[in-house]
N, C-alpha and C positions, 0 to 999 in steps of 0.2 A: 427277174429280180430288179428291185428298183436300184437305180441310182439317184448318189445325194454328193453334192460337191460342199462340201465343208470350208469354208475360208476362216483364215485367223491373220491375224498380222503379231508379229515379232516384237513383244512385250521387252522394250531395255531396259533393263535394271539399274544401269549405270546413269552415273551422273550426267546428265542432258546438258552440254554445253549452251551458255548462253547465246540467244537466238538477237542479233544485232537487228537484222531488219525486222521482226515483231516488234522489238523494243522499240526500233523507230516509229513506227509504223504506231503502235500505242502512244507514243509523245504527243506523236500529231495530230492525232485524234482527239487529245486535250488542250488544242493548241489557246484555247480559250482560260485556259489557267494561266498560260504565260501573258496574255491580253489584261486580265485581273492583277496579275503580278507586279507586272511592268511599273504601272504608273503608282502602285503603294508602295513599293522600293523606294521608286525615284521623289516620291512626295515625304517619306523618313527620312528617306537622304538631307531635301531640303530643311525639315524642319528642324533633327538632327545640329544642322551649321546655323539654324536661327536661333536655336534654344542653346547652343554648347557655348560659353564663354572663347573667346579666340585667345591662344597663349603664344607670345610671342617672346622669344629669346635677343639679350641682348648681352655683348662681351665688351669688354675692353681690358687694358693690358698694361703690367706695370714691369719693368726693370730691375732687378736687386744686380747693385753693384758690388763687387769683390771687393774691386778696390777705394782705396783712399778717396777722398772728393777733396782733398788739396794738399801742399805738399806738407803742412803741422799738424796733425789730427790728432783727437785722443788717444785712439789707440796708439799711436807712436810713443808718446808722451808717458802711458801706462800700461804698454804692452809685459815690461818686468813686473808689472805688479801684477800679471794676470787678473784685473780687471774687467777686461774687453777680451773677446775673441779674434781672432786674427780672421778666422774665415767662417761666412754667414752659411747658415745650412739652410736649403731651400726648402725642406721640406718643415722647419721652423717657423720660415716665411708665412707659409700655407695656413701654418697653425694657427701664426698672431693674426691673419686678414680674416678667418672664421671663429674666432676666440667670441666669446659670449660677450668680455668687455668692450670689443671693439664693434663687434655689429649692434648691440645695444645703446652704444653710443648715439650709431648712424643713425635708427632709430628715433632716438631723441632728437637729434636735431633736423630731421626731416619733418616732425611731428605727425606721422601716421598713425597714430593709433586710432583715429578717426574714420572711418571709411563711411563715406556718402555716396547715395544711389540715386540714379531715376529710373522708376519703375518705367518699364516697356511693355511691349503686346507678347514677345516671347520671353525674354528676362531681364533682369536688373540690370540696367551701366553703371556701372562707378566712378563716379567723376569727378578725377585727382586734381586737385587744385582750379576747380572749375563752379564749384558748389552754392548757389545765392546767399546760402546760408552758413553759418560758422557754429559747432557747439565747443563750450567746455563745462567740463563735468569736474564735479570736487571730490577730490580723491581722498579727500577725508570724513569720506559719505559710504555706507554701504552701495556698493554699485553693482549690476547686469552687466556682462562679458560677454560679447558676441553673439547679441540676443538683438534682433531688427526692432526699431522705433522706428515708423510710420507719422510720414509728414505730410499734410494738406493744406497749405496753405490761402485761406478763404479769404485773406485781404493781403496785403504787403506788409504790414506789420501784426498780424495774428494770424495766429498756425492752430492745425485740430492736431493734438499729439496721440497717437493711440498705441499703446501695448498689448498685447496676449499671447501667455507663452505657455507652455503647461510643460514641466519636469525639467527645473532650470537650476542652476548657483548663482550664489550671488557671495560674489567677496566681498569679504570682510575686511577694514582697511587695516593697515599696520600688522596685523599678525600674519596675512597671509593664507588666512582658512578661509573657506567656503562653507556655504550654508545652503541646505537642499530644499528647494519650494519646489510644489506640486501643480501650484496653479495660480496666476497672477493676471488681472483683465486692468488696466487701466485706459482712459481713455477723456480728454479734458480738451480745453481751448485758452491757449496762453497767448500773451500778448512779448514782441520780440521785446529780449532785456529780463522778463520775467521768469524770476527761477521756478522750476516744473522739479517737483519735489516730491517723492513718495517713502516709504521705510526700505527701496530696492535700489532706489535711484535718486539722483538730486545730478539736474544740468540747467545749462542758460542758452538758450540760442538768440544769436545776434544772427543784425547783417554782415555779409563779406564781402571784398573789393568788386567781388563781380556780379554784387547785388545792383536791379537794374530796375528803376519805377515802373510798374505794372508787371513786374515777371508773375503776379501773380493769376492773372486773368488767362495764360495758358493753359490751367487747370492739369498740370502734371503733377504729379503725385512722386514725395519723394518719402526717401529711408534713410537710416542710420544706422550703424553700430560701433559702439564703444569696445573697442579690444585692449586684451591684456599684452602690454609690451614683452612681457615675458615670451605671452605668445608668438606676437609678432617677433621677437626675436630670435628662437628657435624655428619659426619655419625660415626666416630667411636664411640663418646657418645652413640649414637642414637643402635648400634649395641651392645658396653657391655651390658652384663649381670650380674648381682652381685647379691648375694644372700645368706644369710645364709646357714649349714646346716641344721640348726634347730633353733625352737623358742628360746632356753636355750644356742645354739652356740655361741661363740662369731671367729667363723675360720668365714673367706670370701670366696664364690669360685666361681672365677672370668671367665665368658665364652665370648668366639668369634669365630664368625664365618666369614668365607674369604676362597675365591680362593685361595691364597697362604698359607702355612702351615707354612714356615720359613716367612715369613712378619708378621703374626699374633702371631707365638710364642716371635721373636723380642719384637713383642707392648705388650704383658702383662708383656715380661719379664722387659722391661723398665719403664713399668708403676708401675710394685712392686718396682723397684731400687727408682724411682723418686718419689713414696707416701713416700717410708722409707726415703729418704733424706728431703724432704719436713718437713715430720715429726721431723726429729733430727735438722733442722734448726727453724722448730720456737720453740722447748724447746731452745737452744741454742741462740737463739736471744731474748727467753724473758727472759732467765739470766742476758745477756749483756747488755739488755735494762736497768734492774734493779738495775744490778750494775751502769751503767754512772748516772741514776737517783738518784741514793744515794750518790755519790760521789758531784754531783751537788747541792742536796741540802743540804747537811753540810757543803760546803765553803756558802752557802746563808744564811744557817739560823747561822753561828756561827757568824754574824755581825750584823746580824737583831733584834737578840733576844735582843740581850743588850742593844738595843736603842727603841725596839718593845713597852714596860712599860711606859716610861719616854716620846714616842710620844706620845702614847694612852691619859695619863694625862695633857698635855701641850694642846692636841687637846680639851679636853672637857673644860678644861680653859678658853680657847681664844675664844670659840665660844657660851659659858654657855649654853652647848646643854647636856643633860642628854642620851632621849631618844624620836627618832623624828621616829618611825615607826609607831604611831595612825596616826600621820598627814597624811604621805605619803600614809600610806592602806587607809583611807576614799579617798584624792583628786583621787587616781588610781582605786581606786572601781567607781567613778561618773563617772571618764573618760571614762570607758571602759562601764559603759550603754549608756552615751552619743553615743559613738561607733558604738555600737550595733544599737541604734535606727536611725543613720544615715545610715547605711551598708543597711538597711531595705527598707530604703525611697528610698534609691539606686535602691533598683531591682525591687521596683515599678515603679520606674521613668522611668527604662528601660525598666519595661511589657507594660507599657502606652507607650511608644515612638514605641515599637514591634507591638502595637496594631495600633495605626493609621499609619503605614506603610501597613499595611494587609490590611486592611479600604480604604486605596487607590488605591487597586488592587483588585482582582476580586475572588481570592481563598480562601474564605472563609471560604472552611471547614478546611485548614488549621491553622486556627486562637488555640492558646492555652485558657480555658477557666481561667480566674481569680483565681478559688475555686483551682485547679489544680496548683496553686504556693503559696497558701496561703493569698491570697487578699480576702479577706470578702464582699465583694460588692452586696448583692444580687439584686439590681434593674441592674448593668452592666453584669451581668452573665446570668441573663435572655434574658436581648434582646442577648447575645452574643447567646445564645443555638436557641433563636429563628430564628437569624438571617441564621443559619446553617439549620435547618429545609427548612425555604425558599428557601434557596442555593440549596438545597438535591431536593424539589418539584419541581425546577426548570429543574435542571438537569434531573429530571426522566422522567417529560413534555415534554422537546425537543427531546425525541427521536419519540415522537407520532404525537408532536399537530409542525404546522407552526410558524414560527415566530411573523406571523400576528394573531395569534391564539388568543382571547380574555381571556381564562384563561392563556396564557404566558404571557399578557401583564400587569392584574393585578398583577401576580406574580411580575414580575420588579418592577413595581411603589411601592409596599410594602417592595421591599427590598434596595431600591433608597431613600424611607422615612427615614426607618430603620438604615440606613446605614447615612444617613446626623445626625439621631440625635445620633449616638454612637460615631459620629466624633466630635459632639460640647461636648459631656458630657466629653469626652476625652481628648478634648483640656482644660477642665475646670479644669479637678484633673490634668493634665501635669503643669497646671499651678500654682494652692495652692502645689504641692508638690515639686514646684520650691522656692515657701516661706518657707519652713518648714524646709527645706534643709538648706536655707540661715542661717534660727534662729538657727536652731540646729548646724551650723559651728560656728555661734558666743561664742553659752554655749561652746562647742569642747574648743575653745580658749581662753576664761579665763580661764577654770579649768586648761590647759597648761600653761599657764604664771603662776599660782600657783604652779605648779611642778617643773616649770623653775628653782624657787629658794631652792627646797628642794634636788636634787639627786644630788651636788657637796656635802652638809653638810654631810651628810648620804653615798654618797659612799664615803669620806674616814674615817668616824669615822669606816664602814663595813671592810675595808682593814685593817685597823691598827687594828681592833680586832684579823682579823681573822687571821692576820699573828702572833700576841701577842700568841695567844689558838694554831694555827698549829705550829709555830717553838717549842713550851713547848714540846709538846706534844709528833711530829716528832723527835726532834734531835736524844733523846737518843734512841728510838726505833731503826732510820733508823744506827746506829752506831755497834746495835748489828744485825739487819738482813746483813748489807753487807760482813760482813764475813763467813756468813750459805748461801749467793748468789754467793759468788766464791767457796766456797765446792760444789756448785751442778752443778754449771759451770764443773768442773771437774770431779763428776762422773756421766754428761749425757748420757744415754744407749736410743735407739732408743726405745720403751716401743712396737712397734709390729714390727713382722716375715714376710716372706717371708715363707711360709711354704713348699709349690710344685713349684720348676719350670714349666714355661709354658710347655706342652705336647700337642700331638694328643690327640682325642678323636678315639679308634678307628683304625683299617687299612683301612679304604677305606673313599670314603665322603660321608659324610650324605645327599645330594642329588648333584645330583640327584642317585640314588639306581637302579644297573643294574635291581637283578632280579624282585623288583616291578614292573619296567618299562616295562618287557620284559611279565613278567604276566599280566599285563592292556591290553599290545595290543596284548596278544592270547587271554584276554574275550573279549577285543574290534572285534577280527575278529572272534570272535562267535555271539557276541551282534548284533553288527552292519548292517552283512546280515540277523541276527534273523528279526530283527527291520524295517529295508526294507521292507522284506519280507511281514511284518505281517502288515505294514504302505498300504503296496502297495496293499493287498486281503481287506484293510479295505478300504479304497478309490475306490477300485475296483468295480465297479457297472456293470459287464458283469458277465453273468450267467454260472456255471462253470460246474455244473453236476446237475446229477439227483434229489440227493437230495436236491438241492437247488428249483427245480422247484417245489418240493412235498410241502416245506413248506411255498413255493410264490405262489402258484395256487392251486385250488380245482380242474382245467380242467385234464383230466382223458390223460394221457402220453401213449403213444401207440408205441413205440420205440425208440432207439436211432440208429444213423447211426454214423458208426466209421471213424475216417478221412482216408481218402485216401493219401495216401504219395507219393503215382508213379500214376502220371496223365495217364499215357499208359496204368496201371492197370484198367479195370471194370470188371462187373460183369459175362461176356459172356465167356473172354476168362483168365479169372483166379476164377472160382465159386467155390474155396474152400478159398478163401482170405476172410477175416473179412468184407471188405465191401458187400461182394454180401451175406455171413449169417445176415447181419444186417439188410438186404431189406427181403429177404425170412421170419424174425423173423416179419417184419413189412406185410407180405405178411398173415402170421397166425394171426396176430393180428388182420386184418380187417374182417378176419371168425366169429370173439366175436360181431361188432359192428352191426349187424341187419343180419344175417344168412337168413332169411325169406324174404329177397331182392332178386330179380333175375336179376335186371342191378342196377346195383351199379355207380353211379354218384360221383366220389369225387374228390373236389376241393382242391389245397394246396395255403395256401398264406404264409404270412410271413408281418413282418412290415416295413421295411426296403428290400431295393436290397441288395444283397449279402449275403442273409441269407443261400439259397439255395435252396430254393422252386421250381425251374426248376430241380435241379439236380435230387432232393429227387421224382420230379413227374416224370421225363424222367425213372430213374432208377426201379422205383417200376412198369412204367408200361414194361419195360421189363421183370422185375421176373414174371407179371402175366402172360405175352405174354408167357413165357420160358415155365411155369405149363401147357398151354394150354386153358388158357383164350383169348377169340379173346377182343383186348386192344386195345384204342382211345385215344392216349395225345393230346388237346386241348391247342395249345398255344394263352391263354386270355389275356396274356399283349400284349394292343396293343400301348401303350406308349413307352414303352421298353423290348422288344420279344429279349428274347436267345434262345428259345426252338430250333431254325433253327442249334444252333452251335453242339448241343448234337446232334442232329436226323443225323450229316452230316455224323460222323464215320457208320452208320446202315441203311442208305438209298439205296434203288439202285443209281446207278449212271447215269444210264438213267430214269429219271422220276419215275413211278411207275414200272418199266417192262413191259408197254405196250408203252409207249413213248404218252400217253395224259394227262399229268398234268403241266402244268407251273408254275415252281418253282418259278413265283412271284404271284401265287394266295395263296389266303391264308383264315384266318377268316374274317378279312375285305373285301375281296372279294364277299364272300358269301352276308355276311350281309349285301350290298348295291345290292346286287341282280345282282352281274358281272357275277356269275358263277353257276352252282347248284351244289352239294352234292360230284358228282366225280370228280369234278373239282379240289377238294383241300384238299381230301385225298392222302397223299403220300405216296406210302406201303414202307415197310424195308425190310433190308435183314431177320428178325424173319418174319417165316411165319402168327403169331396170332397178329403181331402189326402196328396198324397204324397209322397217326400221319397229324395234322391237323396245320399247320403252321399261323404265326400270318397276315402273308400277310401284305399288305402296310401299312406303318403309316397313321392313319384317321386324321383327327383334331377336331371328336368329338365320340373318344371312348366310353363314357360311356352312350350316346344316341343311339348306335349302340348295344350293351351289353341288350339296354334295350329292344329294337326293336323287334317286334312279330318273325322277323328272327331268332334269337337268342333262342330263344323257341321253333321252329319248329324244327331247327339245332339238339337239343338235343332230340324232339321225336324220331327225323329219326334216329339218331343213337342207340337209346336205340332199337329197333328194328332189329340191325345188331350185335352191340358188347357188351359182359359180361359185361365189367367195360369202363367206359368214364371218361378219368383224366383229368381235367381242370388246367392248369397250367395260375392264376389269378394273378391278378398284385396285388401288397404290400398291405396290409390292413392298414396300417399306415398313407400313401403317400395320395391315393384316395380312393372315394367311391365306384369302380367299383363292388369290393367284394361282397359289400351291394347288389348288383344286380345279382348278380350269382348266391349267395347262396339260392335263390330260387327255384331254377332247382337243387344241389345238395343231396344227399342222408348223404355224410360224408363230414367234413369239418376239415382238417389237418391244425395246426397251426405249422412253421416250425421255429424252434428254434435254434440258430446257438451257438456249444460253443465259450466262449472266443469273442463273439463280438455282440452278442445281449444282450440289457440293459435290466436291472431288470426292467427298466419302463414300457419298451415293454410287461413284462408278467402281470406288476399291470395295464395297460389297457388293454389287451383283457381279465385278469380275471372281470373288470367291463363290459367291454362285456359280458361274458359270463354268469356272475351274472344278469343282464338287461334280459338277454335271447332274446337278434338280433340276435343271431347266435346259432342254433342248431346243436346238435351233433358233439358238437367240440373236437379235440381231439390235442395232445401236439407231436412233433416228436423232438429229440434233435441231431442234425447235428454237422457233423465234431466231433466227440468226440475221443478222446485220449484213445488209446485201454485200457491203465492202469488204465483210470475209463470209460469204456464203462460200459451196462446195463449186460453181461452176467458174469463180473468177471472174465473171465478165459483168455481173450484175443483171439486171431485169428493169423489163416495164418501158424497152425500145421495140417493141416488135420482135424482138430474137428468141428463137426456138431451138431446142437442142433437138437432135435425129434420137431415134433409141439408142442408135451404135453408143454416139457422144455421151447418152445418160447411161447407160448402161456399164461402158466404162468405168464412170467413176464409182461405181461399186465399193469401195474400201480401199483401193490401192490394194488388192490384196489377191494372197497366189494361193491355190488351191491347196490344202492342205492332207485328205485324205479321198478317195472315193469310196462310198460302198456298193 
C-alpha cells in the first residue's frame, strides 16, 4: 500500500494581532517617502510664515479707583441727591472702554480708516503711518469699502490707479444702504492733487510727510483700501480684551491683538487718554449741569413762591373744589377696564377675520387653533383640530391612492362640509363681535366725556400745589448746594489711571510661532508617509509574503521563488543566483510529496495570467532535467500558450536535431490526431528535457483536454520520462484545470507577490477544503530576496544542503498518513 504524508498548517480564524516588526520593517522599505516628505513639510512650513501675516499682541492697563480723588468731590456734595454712585462697578468699567461710542471715537482720532500697503513677493505690508502717499476720499460721494486700489507710481508726481473687482457694495452716502455691482474695471493715470473720480468712487491723493524725491524710481508697487469706520469699529470692539487681574482687583488689563505693533499700541494708548477724558468730562458736565440748574431755579422760584399760597387759595375759592382725586381715580379706573375689554374684542376680531382668510384657501394645517390665543371656544377648536386631521389624511392618502380614489374623495367631501360650516359659525362671531365692539366704544365714550370735565380742575389745583411744596422746600436747599457745586467744579481730579502704557507682549508674534511650525511639519513628514504607508498595506489586498499565505490558507506552501531582476539571468548560466537556489529548494521539496511515485505528473496553474505559472513550470523542469531526470513540459494553455517564448532561448535551432518536428505542431495537434507522439516533442539544448508545445489555437480547448487523446498522451509519456510538467491554463479563468487534474500526481498552485489577491487564496482554499483538487500545494513567485523563504538572501555564493531546503517545506506537521 502506498503511503502519502499530507501536511496542512493551522488556519487562525481569530484576529491576527498586529505584527510590529513587519510594520517596521515595511516603513523602511519606504524609507524614501520619508526623503520626499521631509523637505515639502519643511518648505510649507517656511512659506506657510512667509505668506501668514505676523499677529502680535499688545496690553496695557488702567486703574478705576473707588475712592475720592480729593477730599471735596461731587459725589460728597451730591451723594443725598443720589446723583452719583458711591461705588464704581467693574464690570461697567469694561463696558464704557468697549462701548461703540467710545471705540469709535479712538477711531476717529487715530484716522485709520485708511489702510495702505506695499505689495511683496509673498504678501502685502501695511504700513501704518509710513505711507509716501496720503489719500482722502469725499464721503459725500458714493464710495467702495474694502475693496483694494492698486497704485504704481510711474513718476513722483503721477500714479497709474487701477481697479477690478467683480460682486462688490458700494455705499451709499447719508442713508447708510448699499448697492450691489457685479462687475467694475477701472484703470486711469492721475496726476498727485487730482481728483480720481468714478459713479463708485471719488478720492485725491497727495504727498505725505514721508514723501521722499525719487521714491518713485524703486518701482514698488503700492495699495489701498478705503474702510467703513463702522467696520473698523466693531472689529476692534470685537478684538479687545479687558479683564481684571483678579476677582478683588479693581486694575484693568486691557489686550489686542494685530499685525502692526505701533497701530495697536497707538489704539490702547488712545483709548486710555479718551476713557480718562471722557470720564473727567462727565464729572465736569454734571457740576455745570448742576450749577445752570440751581441758578435757574432760584430766579423761578424767588417769584413763584410769593404768589405760589395766595394762587393755591384764590384757586379753591373760585371753583369750591376741596379735593377731586376719588372722582377722577373711580371714572380712570372704569375707563381703562372698559379699555381693556375692548383691546380683547380686538384681537378676537382679528383671529376670526385671520381664520376665514385661511378657510378660503387650502392650507390648513397652517391655521392657529383659538385655545392657543386664549379664545375659549371649545365647539370651534374642535372642528378646527379636526379639520387638520382631514388635511393631514388627506395629504398622506395622495401619495398612495389616485385622485379618483374613493377613499380620497370622501376625504374631500368631509373636509368641503367641514370647511362650509366653520365659515358660517365664523362669519356669525365676526359679526356679534362687531356689536360688542360698537357697545363697548359707546360705555369708552361717556366715561370720556366725564373725564373731559375733570383733568383742567385737578391739573392745575396739582401744579399750584406742587409748585407751593417744591419752591418751600427747594429754594433754601438749592442756595446752599450751589456753592459746594462750584468747590467741586474746581477740585475735579479724573478718580481713574492710566496705569502701563501700551507695550509688546513679548519679542516676537504670538502666531504664527516659528519653531511650533517648524516642529508640526517634521512630525507631519514622519506622520504623513507613516500613514500612507500603513493606509496603503491596509487597502492593499495583494499578497505580500509567506506569512501572509500561512494565516490565509491551510494548503501546504512548497516554496518560494525569488524575483529575478536581470531577465538575461536564468538558472543554466548563472546557478549560483538566488533564482536557480529557489528552483533546486522547490526541486527537494517535491522528494517530501509522495517519494513512492516513479513518474511523477505535476501540473501548475495559477488564477489569473501573469502569475507565473509558465515560468515557475518551464524553470523547474530544467533543474529536474539539470539533476538528471529525463523531463516533459506540457504546454496546456491552449487559450493563451507562452510556454513557446521560454523553450526558444533552450531549443535546438533546427527542430529537434534531427530536423522532423514542425515547430507548428504542438498539443493540439496531437489531440485532433494531426500527428503522433514524435511529432510534437521538441528536444532542447539540456540533454534530459523535452518540451511539448501548445500548437495551434483550437476553438474548443477544453473538449480536447477532455478527449481519450489527452489520456493516452500522458500514458505514453509516463513510460519515457521521470517527471511530465503540465503547464495548465489559470484555474480562475476556466475549467480546463478541472480536467487535467485527473491525470496529475501533484498539483502547484502558483502564487505571485505583490499582485495576486487575497481573494485568489480564500477560493482555492474553498477549493481545497471541498476537496476537487488533490494534493495541492502553494509556490510563492517573484519574492523580494529581503523576504524570500531562506532569510539569508542570494547571489554570494551560498547554497543550502537538501536537509536545510527541505526543511522549509511549510513549517508544517504531518497531518494524516495513508
Amino acid at each position: 500500500m502506498e503511503k502519502k504524508i499530507a501536511y496542512h498548517i493551522d488556519n487562525n480564524q481569530e484576529e491576527q494581532p498586529i505584527d510590529i516588526k513587519s510594520l517596521l520593517s515595511n516603513i523602511v522599505s519606504h524609507w524614501y517617502y520619508f526623503v520626499i516628505a521631509f523637505p515639502i513639510f519643511l518648505g510649507l512650513a517656511f512659506l506657510y510664515l512667509k505668506v501668514t501675516t505676523p499677529i502680535y499682541k499688545v496690553t496695557s492697563t488702567i486703574i478705576i479707583d473707588d475712592e475720592s480723588s480729593s477730599t471735596m468731590n461731587t459725589e460728597e456734595f451730591f451723594g443725598d441727591m443720589s446723583l452719583f454712585g458711591n461705588q464704581k462697578n467693574i464690570e461697567n468699567e469694561i463696558a464704557i472702554l468697549k462701548s461703540y461710542k467710545l471705540v469709535n471715537k479712538v477711531v476717529d482720532f487715530l484716522d485709520i480708516n485708511i489702510a495702505y500697503y506695499e505689495k511683496g513677493v509673498f504678501r502685502d505690508i501695511e504700513k501704518y503711518k509710513s505711507s509716501p502717499y496720503k489719500v482722502t476720499y469725499d464721503s459725500s460721494h458714493y464710495q467702495v469699502f474694502n475693496k483694494p486700489f492698486d497704485i504704481n507710481f510711474v513718476a513722483d508726481n503721477i500714479y497709474e490707479v487701477s481697479f477690478d473687482e467683480t460682486d462688490f457694495f458700494v455705499n451709499i452716502p447719508y442713508t447708510g444702504e448699499k448697492t450691489f455691482v457685479e462687475e467694475f474695471t477701472f484703470k486711469d493715470t492721475v496726476h498727485i492733487g487730482q481728483i480720481c473720480s468714478t459713479e463708485y468712487f471719488k478720492f485725491t491723493i497727495n504727498h505725505s510727510e514721508f514723501f521722499k524725491e525719487g521714491f518713485s524710481k524703486n518701482e514698488l508697487e503700492y495699495s489701498f483700501k478705503i474702510k467703513d469706520v463702522e467696520d473698523i469699529t466693531e472689529s476692534y470692539r470685537s478684538a479687545l480684551a479687558i479683564e481684571p487681574y483678579s476677582t478683588e482687583s479693581s486694575v484693568l488689563e486691557i489686550k489686542l491683538e494685530g499685525p502692526i505693533v505701533k497701530k495697536e499700541t497707538d489704539f490702547l494708548n488712545m483709548l486710555g487718554k479718551v476713557y480718562i477724558a471722557n470720564q473727567l468730562d462727565k464729572k465736569n458736565q454734571a457740576a455745570v449741569t448742576t450749577i445752570d440748574f440751581i441758578d435757574n431755579q432760584i430766579l423761578q422760584i424767588t417769584d413763584s413762591l410769593q404768589g405760589a399760597e395766595a394762587q393755591l387759595e384764590s384757586f379753591r375759592k373760585e371753583k369750591n373744589v376741596i379735593d377731586i382725586s376719588f372722582t377722577a381715580s373711580n371714572a380712570a379706573e372704569q375707563l381703562q377696564l372698559l379699555e381693556t375689554e375692548q383691546s380683547n374684542l380686538k384681537v378676537k376680531d382679528q383671529y376670526y377675520q385671520f381664520l376665514l382668510d385661511y378657510l378660503e384657501s387650502s392650507d390648513f394645517n397652517s391655521i392657529i387653533a383659538p385655545a392657543s390665543i386664549g379664545i375659549e371656544d371649545p365647539l370651534l377648536n374642535a372642528s378646527i383640530v379636526e379639520l387638520k386631521q382631514l388635511n393631514s389624511q388627506k395629504i398622506a392618502l395622495s401619495y398612495t391612492a389616485s385622485e379618483k380614489s374613493k377613499e380620497l374623495s370622501i376625504l374631500n367631501l368631509q373636509i368641503d362640509n367641514l370647511k362650509k360650516t366653520l365659515t358660517e359659525n365664523v362669519k356669525n362671531i365676526i359679526g356679534s363681535s362687531k356689536i360688542a365692539l360698537e357697545d363697548i366704544g359707546k360705555r369708552i365714550a361717556e366715561v370720556k366725556g366725564v373725564l373731559n370735565q375733570l383733568p383742567e380742575n385737578e391739573r392745575d389745583l396739582v401744579n399750584i400745589q406742587r409748585k407751593f411744596n417744591f419752591s418751600d422746600n427747594l429754594y433754601n436747599y438749592l442756595l446752599q448746594k450751589r456753592a459746594e457745586a462750584g468747590i467741586a467744579k474746581a477740585s475735579s481730579m479724573p478718580e481713574n489711571e492710566v496705569l502701563d502704557a501700551a507695550r509688546m507682549i513679548g519679542n516676537e508674534p504670538i502666531s504664527p510661532k516659528k519653531l511650533p511650525i517648524y516642529l508640526i511639519a517634521v512630525f507631519l513628514s514622519f506622520v504623513v508617509p507613516v500613514s500612507i504607508i500603513i493606509i496603503k498595506d491596509f487597502f492593499d489586498d495583494k499578497i505580500k509574503d509567506t506569512d501572509q499565505l500561512d494565516r490565509l490558507s491551510s494548503i501546504p506552501l512548497l516554496g518560494s521563488i525569488v524575483r529575478n531582476s536581470n531577465e538575461d539571468v536564468n538558472i543554466l548560466n548563472s546557478p549560483q543566483s538566488g533564482l536557480a537556489e529557489s528552483f533546486r529548494g522547490l526541486r527537494v521539496n517535491l522528494q517530501f510529496l509522495g517519494t513512492d511515485i516513479d513518474n511523477k505528473v505535476i501540473g501548475f496553474t495559477s488564477t489569473i495570467s501573469g502569475e507565473g505559472k509558465t515560468f515557475c513550470s518551464f524553470n523547474l523542469g530544467l533543474i529536474l532535467a539539470t539533476s538528471g531526470k529525463k523531463t516533459v513540459i506540457i504546454g496546456a494553455d491552449l487559450r493563451k500558450p507562452k510556454l513557446g517564448e521560454y523553450f526558444e532561448k533552450f531549443r535546438y535551432k533546427n527542430g529537434n536535431g534531427n530536423g522532423n518536428t514542425d515547430d507548428k505542431l504542438g498539443l493540439s495537434s496531437y489531440l485532433i490526431n494531426k500527428t503522433g507522439l514524435d511529432g510534437i516533442i521538441k528536444k532542447s539544448q539540456i540533454e534530459c528535457l523535452d518540451v511539448i508545445t501548445s500548437g495551434p489555437m483550437p476553438p474548443n480547448p477544453a473538449e480536447l483536454l477532455e478527449s481519450h487523446n489527452f489520456a493516452r498522451l500522458i500514458e505514453e509519456l509516463k513510460q519515457i520520462y521521470d517527471y511530465i510538467i503540465i503547464d495548465a491554463p489559470p484555474l480562475g479563468l476556466v475549467a480546463d484545470y478541472f480536467i487535467i487534474k485527473k491525470f496529475t500526481d501533484i498539483n502547484i498552485y502558483v502564487v505571485r507577490q505583490d499582485y495576486s489577491r487575497i481573494k485568489f487564496i480564500e477560493d482555492i482554499e474553498k477549493i481545497y477544503q471541498s476537496k476537487k483538487i488533490s494534493n495541492l500545494s502553494l509556490v510563492l513567485n517573484d519574492v523580494k530576496k529581503s523576504k524570500s523563504a531562506y532569510g539569508y538572501g542570494y547571489g554570494y555564493g551560498y547554497y543550502s544542503d537538501d536537509k536545510k531546503v527541505g526543511i522549509n517545506l511549510l513549517k508544517a506537521k504531518p497531518k494524516q498518513e495513508v
